[in-house]
N, CA, C, O and CB atoms as a CASP TS submission, in Angstrom:
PFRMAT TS
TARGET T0000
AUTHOR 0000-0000-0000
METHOD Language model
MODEL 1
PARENT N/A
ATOM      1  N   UNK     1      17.741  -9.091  -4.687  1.00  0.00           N
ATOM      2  CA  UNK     1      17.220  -9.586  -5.943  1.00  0.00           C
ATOM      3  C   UNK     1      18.073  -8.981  -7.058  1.00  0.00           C
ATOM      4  O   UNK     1      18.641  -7.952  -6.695  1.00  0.00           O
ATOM      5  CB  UNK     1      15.697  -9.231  -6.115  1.00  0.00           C
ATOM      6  N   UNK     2      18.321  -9.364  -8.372  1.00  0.00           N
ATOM      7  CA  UNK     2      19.600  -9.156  -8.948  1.00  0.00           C
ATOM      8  C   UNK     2      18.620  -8.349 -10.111  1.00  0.00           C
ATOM      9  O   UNK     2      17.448  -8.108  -9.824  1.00  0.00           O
ATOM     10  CB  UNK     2      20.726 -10.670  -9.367  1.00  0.00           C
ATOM     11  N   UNK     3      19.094  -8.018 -11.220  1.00  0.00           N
ATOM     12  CA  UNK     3      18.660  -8.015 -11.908  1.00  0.00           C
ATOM     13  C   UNK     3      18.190  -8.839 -13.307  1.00  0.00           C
ATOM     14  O   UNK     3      17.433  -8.539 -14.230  1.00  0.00           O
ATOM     15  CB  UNK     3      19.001  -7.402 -11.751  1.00  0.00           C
ATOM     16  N   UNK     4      18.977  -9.972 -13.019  1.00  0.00           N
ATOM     17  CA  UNK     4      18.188 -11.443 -13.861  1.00  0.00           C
ATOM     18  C   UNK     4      17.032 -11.724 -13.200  1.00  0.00           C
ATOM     19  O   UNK     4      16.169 -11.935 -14.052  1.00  0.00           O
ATOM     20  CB  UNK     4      19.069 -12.999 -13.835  1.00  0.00           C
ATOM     21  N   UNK     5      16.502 -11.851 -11.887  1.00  0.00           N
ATOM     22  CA  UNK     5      15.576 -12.110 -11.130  1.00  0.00           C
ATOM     23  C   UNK     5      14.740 -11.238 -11.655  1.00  0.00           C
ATOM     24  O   UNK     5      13.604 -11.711 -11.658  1.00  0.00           O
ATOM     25  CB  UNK     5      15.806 -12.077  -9.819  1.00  0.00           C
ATOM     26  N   UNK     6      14.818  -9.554 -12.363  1.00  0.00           N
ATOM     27  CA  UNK     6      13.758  -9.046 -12.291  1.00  0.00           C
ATOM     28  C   UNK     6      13.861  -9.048 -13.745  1.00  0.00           C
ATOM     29  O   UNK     6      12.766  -8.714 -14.199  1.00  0.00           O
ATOM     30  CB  UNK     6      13.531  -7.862 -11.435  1.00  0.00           C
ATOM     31  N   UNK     7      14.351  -9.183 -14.282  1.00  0.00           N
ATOM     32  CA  UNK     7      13.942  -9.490 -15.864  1.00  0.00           C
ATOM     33  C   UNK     7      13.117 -11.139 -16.184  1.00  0.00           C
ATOM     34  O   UNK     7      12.509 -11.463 -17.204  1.00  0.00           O
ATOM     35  CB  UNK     7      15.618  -9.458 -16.833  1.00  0.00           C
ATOM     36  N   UNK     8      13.328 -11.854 -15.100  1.00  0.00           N
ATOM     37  CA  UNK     8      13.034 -13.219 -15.146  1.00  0.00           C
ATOM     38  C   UNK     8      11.160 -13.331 -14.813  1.00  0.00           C
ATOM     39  O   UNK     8      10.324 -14.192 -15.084  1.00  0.00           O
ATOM     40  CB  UNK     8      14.149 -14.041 -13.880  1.00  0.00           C
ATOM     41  N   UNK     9      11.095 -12.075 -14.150  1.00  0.00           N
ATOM     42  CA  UNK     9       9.539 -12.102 -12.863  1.00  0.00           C
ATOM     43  C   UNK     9       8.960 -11.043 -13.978  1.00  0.00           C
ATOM     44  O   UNK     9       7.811 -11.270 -14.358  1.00  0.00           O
ATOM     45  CB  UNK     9       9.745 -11.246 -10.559  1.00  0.00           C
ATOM     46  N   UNK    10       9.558 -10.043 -14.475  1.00  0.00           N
ATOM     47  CA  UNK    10       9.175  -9.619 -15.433  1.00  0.00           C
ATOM     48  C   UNK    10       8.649 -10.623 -17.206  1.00  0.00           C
ATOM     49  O   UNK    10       7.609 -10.443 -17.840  1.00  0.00           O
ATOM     50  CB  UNK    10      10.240  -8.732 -15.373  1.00  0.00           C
ATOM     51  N   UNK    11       9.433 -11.296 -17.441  1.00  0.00           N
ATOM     52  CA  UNK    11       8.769 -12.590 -18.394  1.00  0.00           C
ATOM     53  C   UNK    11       7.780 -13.047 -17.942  1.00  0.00           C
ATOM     54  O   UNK    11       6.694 -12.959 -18.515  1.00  0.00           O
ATOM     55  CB  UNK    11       9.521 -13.802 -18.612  1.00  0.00           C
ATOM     56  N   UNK    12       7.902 -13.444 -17.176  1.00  0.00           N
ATOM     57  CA  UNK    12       6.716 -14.719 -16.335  1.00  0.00           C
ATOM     58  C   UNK    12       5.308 -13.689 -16.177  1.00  0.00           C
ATOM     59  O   UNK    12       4.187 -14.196 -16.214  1.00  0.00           O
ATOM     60  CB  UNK    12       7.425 -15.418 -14.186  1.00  0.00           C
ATOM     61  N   UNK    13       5.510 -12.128 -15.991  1.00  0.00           N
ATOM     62  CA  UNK    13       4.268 -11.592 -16.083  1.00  0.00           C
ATOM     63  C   UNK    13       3.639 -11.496 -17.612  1.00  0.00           C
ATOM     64  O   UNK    13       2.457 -11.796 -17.782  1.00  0.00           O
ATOM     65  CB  UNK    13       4.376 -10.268 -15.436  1.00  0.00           C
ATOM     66  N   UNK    14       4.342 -11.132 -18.551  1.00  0.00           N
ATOM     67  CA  UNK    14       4.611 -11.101 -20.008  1.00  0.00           C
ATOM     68  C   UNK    14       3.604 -12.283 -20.863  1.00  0.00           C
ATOM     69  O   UNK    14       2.813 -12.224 -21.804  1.00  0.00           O
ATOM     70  CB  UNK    14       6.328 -11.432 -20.208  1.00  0.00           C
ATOM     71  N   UNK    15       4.077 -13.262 -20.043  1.00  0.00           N
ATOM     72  CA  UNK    15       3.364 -14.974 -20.323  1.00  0.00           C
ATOM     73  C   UNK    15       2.052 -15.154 -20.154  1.00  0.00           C
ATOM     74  O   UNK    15       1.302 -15.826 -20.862  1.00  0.00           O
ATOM     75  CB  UNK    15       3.866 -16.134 -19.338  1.00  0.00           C
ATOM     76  N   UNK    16       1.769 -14.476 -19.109  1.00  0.00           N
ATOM     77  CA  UNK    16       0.425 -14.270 -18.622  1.00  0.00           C
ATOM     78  C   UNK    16      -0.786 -14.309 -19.207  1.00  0.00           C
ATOM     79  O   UNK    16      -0.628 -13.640 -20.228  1.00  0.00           O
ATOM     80  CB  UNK    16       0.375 -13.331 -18.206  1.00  0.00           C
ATOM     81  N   UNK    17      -2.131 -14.766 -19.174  1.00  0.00           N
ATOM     82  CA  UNK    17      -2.870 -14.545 -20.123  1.00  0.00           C
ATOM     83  C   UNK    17      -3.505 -13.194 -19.347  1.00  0.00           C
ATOM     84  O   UNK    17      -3.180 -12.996 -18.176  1.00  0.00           O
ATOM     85  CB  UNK    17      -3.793 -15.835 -20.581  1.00  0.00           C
ATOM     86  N   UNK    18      -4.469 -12.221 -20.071  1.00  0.00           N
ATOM     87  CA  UNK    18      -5.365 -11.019 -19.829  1.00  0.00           C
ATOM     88  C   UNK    18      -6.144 -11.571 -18.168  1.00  0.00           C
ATOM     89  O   UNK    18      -6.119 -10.798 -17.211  1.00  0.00           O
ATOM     90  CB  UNK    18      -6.693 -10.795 -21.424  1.00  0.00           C
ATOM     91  N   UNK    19      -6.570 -12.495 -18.096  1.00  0.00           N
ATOM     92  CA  UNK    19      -7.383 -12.454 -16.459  1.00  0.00           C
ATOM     93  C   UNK    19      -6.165 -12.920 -15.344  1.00  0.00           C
ATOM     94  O   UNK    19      -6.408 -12.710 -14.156  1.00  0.00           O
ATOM     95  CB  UNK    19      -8.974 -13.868 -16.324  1.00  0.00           C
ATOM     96  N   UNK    20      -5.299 -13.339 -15.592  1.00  0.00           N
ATOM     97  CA  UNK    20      -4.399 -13.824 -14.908  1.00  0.00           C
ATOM     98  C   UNK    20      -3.422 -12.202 -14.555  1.00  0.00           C
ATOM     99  O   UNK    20      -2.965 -11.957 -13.439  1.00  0.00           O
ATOM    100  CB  UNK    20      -3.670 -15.181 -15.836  1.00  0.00           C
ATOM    101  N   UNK    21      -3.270 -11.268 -15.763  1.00  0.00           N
ATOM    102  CA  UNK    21      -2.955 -10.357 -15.194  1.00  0.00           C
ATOM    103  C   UNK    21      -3.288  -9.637 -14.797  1.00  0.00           C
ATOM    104  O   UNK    21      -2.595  -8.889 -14.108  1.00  0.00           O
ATOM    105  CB  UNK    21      -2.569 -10.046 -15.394  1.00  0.00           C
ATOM    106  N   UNK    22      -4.577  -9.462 -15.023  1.00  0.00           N
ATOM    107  CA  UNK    22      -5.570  -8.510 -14.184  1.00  0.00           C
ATOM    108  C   UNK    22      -5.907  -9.159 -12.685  1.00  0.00           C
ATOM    109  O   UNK    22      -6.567  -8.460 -11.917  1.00  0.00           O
ATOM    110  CB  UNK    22      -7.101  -8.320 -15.082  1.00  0.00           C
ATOM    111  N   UNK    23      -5.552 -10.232 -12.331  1.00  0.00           N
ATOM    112  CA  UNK    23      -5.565 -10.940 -10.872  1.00  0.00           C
ATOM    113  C   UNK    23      -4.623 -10.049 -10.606  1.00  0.00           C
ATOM    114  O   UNK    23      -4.864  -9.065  -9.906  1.00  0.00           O
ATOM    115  CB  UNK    23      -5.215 -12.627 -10.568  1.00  0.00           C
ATOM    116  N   UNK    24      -3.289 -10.317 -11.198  1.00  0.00           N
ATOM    117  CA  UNK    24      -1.943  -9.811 -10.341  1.00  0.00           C
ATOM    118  C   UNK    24      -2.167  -8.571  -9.994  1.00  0.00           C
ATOM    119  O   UNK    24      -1.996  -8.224  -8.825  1.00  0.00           O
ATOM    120  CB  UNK    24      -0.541  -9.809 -11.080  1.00  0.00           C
ATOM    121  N   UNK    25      -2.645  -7.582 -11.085  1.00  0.00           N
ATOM    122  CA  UNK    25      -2.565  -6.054 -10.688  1.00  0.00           C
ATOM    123  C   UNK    25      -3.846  -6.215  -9.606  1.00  0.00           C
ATOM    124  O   UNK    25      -3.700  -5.401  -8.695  1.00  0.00           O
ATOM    125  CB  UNK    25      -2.828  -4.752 -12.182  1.00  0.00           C
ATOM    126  N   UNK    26      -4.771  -6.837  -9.484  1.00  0.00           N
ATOM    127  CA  UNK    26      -5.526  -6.935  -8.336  1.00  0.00           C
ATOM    128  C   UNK    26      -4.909  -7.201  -7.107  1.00  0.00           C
ATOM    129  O   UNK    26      -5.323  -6.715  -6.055  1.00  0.00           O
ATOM    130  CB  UNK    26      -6.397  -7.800  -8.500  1.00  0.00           C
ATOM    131  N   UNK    27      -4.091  -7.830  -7.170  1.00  0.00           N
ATOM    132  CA  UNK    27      -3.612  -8.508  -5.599  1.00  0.00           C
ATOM    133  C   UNK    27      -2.118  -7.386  -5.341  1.00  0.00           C
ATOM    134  O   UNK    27      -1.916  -7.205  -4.140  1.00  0.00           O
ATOM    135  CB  UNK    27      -3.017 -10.796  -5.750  1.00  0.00           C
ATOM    136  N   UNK    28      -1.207  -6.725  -6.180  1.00  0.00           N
ATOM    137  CA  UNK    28      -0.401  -6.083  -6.168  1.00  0.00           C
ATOM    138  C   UNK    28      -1.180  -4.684  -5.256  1.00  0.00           C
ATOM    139  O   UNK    28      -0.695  -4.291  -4.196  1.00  0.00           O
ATOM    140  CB  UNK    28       0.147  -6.040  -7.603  1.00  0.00           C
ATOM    141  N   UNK    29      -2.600  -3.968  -5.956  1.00  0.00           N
ATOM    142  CA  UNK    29      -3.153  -3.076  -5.593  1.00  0.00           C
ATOM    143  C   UNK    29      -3.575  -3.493  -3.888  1.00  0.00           C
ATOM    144  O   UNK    29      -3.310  -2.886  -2.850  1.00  0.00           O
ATOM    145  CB  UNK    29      -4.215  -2.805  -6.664  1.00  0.00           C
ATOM    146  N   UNK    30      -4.253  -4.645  -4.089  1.00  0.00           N
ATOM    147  CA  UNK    30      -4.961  -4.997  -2.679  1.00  0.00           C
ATOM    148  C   UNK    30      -3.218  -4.881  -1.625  1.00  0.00           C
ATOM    149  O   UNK    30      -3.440  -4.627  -0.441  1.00  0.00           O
ATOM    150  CB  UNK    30      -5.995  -7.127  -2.758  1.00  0.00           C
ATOM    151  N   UNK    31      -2.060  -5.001  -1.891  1.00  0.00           N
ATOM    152  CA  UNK    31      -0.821  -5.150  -0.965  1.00  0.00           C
ATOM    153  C   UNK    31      -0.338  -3.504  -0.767  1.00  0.00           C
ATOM    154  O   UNK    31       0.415  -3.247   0.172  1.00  0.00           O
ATOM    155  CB  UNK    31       0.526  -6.242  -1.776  1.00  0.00           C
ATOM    156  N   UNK    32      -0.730  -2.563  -1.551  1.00  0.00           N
ATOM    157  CA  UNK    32      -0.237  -1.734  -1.871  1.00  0.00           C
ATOM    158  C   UNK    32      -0.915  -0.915  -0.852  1.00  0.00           C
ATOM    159  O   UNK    32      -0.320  -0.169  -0.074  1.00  0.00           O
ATOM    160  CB  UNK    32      -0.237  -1.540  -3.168  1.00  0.00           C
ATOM    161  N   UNK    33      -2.383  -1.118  -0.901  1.00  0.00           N
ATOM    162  CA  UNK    33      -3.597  -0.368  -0.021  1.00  0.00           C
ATOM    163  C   UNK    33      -3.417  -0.682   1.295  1.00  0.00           C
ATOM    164  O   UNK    33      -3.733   0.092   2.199  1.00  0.00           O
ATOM    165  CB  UNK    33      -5.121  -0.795  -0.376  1.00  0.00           C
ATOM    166  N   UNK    34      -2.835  -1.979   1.510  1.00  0.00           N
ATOM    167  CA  UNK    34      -2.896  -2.572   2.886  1.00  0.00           C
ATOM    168  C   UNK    34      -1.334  -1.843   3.387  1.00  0.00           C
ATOM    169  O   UNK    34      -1.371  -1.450   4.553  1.00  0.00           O
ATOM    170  CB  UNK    34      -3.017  -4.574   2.884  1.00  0.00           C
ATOM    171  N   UNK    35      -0.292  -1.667   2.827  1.00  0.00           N
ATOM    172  CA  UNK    35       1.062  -1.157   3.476  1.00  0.00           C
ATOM    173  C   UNK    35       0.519   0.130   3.534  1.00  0.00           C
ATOM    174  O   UNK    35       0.837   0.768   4.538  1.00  0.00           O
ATOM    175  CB  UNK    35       2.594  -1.312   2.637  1.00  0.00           C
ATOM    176  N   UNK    36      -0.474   0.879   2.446  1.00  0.00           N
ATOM    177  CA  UNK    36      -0.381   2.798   3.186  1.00  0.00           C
ATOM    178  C   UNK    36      -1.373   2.538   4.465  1.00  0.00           C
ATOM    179  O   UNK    36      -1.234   2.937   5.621  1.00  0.00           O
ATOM    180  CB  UNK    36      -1.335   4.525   1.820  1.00  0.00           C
ATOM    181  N   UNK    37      -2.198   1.908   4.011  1.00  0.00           N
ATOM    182  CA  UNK    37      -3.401   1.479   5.566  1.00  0.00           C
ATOM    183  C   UNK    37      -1.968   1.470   6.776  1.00  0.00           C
ATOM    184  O   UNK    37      -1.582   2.500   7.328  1.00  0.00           O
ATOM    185  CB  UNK    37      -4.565  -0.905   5.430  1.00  0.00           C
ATOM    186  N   UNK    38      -1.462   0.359   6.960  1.00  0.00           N
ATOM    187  CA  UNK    38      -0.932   0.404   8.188  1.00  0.00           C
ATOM    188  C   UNK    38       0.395   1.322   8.679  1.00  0.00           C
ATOM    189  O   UNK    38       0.801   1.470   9.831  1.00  0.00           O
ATOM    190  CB  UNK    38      -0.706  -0.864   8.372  1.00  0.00           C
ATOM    191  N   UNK    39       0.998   1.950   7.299  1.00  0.00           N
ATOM    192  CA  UNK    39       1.865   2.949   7.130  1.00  0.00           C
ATOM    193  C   UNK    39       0.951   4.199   8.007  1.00  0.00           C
ATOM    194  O   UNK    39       1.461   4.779   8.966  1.00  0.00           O
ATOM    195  CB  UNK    39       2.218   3.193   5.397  1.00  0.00           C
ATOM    196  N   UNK    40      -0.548   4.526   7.488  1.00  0.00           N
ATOM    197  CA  UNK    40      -1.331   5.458   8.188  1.00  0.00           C
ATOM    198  C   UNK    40      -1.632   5.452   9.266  1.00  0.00           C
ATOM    199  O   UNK    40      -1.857   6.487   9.893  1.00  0.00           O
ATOM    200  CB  UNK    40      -2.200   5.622   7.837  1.00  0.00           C
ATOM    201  N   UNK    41      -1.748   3.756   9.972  1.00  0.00           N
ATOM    202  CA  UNK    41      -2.282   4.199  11.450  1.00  0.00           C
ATOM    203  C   UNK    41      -0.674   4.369  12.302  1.00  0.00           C
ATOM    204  O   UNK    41      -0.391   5.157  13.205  1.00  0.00           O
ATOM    205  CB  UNK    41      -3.529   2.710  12.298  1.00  0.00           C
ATOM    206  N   UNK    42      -0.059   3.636  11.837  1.00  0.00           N
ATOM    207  CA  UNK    42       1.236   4.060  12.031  1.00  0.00           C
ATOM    208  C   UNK    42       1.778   5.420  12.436  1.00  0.00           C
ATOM    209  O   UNK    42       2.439   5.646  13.449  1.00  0.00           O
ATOM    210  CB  UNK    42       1.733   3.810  11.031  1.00  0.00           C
ATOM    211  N   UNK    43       1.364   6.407  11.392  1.00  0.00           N
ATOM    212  CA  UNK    43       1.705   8.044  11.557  1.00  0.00           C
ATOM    213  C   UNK    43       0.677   8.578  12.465  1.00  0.00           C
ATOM    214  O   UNK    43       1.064   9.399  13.297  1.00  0.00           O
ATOM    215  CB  UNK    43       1.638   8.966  10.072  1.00  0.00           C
ATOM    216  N   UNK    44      -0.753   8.202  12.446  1.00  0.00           N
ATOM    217  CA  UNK    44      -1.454   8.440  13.766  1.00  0.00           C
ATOM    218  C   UNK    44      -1.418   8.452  14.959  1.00  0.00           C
ATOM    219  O   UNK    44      -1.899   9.195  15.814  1.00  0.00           O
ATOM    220  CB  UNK    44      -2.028   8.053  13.882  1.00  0.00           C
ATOM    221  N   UNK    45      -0.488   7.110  14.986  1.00  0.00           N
ATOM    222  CA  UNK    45      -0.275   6.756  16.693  1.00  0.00           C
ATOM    223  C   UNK    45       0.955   7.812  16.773  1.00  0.00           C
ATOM    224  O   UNK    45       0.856   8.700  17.621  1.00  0.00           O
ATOM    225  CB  UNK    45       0.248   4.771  17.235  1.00  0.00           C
ATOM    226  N   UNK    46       2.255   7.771  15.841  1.00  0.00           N
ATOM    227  CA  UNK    46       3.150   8.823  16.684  1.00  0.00           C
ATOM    228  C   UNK    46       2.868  10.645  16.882  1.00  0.00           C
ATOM    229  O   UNK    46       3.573  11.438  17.505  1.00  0.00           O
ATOM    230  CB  UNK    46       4.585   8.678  15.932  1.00  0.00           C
ATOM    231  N   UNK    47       1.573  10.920  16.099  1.00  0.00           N
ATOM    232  CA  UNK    47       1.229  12.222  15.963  1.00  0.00           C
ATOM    233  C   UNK    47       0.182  12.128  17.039  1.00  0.00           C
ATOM    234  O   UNK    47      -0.505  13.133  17.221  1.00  0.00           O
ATOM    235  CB  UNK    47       0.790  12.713  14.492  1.00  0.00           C
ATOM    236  N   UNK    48      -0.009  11.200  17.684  1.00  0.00           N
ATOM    237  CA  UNK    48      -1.033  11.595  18.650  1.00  0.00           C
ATOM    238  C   UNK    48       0.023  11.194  20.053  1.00  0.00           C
ATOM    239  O   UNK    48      -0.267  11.767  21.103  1.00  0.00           O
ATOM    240  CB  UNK    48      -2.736  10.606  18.444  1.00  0.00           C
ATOM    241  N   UNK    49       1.177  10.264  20.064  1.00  0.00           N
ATOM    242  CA  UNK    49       1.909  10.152  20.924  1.00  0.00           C
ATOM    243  C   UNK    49       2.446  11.735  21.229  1.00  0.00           C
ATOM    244  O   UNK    49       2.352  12.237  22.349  1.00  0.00           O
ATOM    245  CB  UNK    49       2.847   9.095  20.537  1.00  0.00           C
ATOM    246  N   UNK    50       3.096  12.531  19.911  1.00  0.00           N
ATOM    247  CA  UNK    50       3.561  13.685  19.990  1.00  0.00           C
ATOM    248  C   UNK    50       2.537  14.904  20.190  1.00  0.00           C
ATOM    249  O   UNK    50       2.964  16.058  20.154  1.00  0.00           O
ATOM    250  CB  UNK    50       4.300  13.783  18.909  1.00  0.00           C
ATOM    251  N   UNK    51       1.428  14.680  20.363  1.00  0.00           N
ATOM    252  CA  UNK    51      -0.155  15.789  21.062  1.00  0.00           C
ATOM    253  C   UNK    51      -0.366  16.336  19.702  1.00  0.00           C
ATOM    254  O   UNK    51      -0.761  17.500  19.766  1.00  0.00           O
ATOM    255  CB  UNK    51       0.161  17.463  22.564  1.00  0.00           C
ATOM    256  N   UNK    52      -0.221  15.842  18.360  1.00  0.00           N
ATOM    257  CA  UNK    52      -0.712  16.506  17.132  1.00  0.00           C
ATOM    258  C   UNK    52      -1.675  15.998  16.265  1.00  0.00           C
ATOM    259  O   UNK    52      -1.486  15.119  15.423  1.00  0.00           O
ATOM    260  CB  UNK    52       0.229  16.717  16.385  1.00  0.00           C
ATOM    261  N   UNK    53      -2.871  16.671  16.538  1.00  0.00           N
ATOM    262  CA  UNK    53      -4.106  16.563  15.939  1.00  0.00           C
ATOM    263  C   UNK    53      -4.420  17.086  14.917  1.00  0.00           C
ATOM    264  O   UNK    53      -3.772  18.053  14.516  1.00  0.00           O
ATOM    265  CB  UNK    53      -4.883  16.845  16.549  1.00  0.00           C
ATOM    266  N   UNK    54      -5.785  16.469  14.024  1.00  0.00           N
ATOM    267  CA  UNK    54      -5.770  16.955  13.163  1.00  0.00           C
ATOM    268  C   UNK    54      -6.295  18.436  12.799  1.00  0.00           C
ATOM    269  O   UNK    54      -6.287  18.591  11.578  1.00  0.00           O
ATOM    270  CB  UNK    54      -6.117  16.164  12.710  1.00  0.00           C
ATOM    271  N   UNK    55      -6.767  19.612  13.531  1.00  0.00           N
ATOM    272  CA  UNK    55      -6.570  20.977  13.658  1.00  0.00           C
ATOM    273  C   UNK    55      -5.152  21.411  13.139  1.00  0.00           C
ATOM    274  O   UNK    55      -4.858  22.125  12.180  1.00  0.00           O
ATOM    275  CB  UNK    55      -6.780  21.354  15.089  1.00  0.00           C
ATOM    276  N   UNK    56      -4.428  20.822  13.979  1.00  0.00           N
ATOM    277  CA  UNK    56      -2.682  21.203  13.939  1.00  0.00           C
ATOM    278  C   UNK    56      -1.983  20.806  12.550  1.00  0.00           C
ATOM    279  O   UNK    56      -0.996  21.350  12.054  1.00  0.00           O
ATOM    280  CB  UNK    56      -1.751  20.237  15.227  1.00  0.00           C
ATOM    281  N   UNK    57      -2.904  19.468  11.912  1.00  0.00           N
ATOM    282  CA  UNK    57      -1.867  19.180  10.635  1.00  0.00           C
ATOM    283  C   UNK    57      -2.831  20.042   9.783  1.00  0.00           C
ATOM    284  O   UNK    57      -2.568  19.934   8.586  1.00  0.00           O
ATOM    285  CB  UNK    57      -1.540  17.320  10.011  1.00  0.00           C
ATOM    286  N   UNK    58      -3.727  20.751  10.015  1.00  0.00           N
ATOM    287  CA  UNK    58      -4.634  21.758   8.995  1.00  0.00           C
ATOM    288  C   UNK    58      -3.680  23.016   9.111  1.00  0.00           C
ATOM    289  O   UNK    58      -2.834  23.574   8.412  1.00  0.00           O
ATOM    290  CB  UNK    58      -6.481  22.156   9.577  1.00  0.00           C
ATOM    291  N   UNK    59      -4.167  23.147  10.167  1.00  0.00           N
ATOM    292  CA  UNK    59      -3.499  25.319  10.761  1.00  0.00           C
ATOM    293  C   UNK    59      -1.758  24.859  10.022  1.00  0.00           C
ATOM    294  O   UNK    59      -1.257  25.832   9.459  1.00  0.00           O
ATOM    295  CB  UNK    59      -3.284  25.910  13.882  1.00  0.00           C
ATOM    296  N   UNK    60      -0.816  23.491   9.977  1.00  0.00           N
ATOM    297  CA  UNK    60       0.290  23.720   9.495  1.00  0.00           C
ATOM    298  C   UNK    60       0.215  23.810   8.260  1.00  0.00           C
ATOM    299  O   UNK    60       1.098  24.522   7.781  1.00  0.00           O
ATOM    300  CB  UNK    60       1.099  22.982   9.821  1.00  0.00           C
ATOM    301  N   UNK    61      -0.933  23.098   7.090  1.00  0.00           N
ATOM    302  CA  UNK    61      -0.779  22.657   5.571  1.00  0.00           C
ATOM    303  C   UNK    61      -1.205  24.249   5.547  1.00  0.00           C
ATOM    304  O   UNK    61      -0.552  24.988   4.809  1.00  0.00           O
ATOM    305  CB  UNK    61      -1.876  21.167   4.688  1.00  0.00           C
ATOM    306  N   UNK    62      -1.916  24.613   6.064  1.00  0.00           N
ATOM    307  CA  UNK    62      -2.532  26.180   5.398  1.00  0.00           C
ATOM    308  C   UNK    62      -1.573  27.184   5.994  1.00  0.00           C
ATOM    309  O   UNK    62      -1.685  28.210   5.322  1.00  0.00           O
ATOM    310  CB  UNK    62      -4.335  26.686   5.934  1.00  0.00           C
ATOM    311  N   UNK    63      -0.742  27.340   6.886  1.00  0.00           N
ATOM    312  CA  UNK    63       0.302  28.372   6.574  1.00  0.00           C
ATOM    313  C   UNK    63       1.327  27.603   5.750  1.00  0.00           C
ATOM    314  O   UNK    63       2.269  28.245   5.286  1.00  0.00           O
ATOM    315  CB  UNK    63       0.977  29.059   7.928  1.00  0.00           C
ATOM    316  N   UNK    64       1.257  26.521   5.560  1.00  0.00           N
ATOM    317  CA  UNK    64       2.613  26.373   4.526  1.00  0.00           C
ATOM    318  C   UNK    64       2.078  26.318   3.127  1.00  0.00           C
ATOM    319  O   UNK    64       2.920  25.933   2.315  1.00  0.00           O
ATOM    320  CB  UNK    64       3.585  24.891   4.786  1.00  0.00           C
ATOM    321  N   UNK    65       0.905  26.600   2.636  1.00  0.00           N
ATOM    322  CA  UNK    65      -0.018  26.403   1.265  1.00  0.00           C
ATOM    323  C   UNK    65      -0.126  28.379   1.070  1.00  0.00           C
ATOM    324  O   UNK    65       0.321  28.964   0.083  1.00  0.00           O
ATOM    325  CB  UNK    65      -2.086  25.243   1.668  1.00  0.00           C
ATOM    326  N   UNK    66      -0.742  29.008   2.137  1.00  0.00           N
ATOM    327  CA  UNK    66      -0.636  29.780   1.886  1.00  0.00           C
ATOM    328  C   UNK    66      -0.294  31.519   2.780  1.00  0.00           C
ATOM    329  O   UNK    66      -0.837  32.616   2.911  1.00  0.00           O
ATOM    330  CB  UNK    66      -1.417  29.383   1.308  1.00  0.00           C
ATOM    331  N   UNK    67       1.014  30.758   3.219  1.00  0.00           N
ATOM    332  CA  UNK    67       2.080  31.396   3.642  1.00  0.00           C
ATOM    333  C   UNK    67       1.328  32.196   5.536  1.00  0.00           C
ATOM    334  O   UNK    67       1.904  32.949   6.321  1.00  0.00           O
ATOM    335  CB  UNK    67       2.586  32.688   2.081  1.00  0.00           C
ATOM    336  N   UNK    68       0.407  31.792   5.590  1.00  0.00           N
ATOM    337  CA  UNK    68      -0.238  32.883   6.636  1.00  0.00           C
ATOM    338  C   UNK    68      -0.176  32.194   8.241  1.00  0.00           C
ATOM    339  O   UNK    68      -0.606  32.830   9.203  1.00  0.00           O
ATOM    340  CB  UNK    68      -2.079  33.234   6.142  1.00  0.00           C
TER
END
């Protein structure tokens, strides 16, 4: 995508009336929630492929939070 394309998609939001852009940031949010959703089960399956539970991602955030 070039950057005329995003100055172009950028207008066209600009044009917009107030409920029409509050759709978009609705449906942008609803795409946004759905890629970390499957981004998350994603990191689940290889942390449980690799035997790491969630004990293990605790006992690691708390010696690396506070050094122990």
């Amino acid at each position: 995508m070039s950057r005329t394309d995003v100055q172009q998609i950028l207008e066209m939001i600009d044009r917009l009336s107030e409920g029409e852009r509050e759709l978009l940031e609705q449906r942008l949010a609803q795409r946004a929630e759905a890629e970390w959703r499957k981004e998350a089960e994603q990191a689940r399956r290889e942390a449980t492929a690799r035997g790491i539970d969630q004990t293990a991602v605790d006992e690691a955030v708390r010696k690396r939070r506070y050094g122990r």
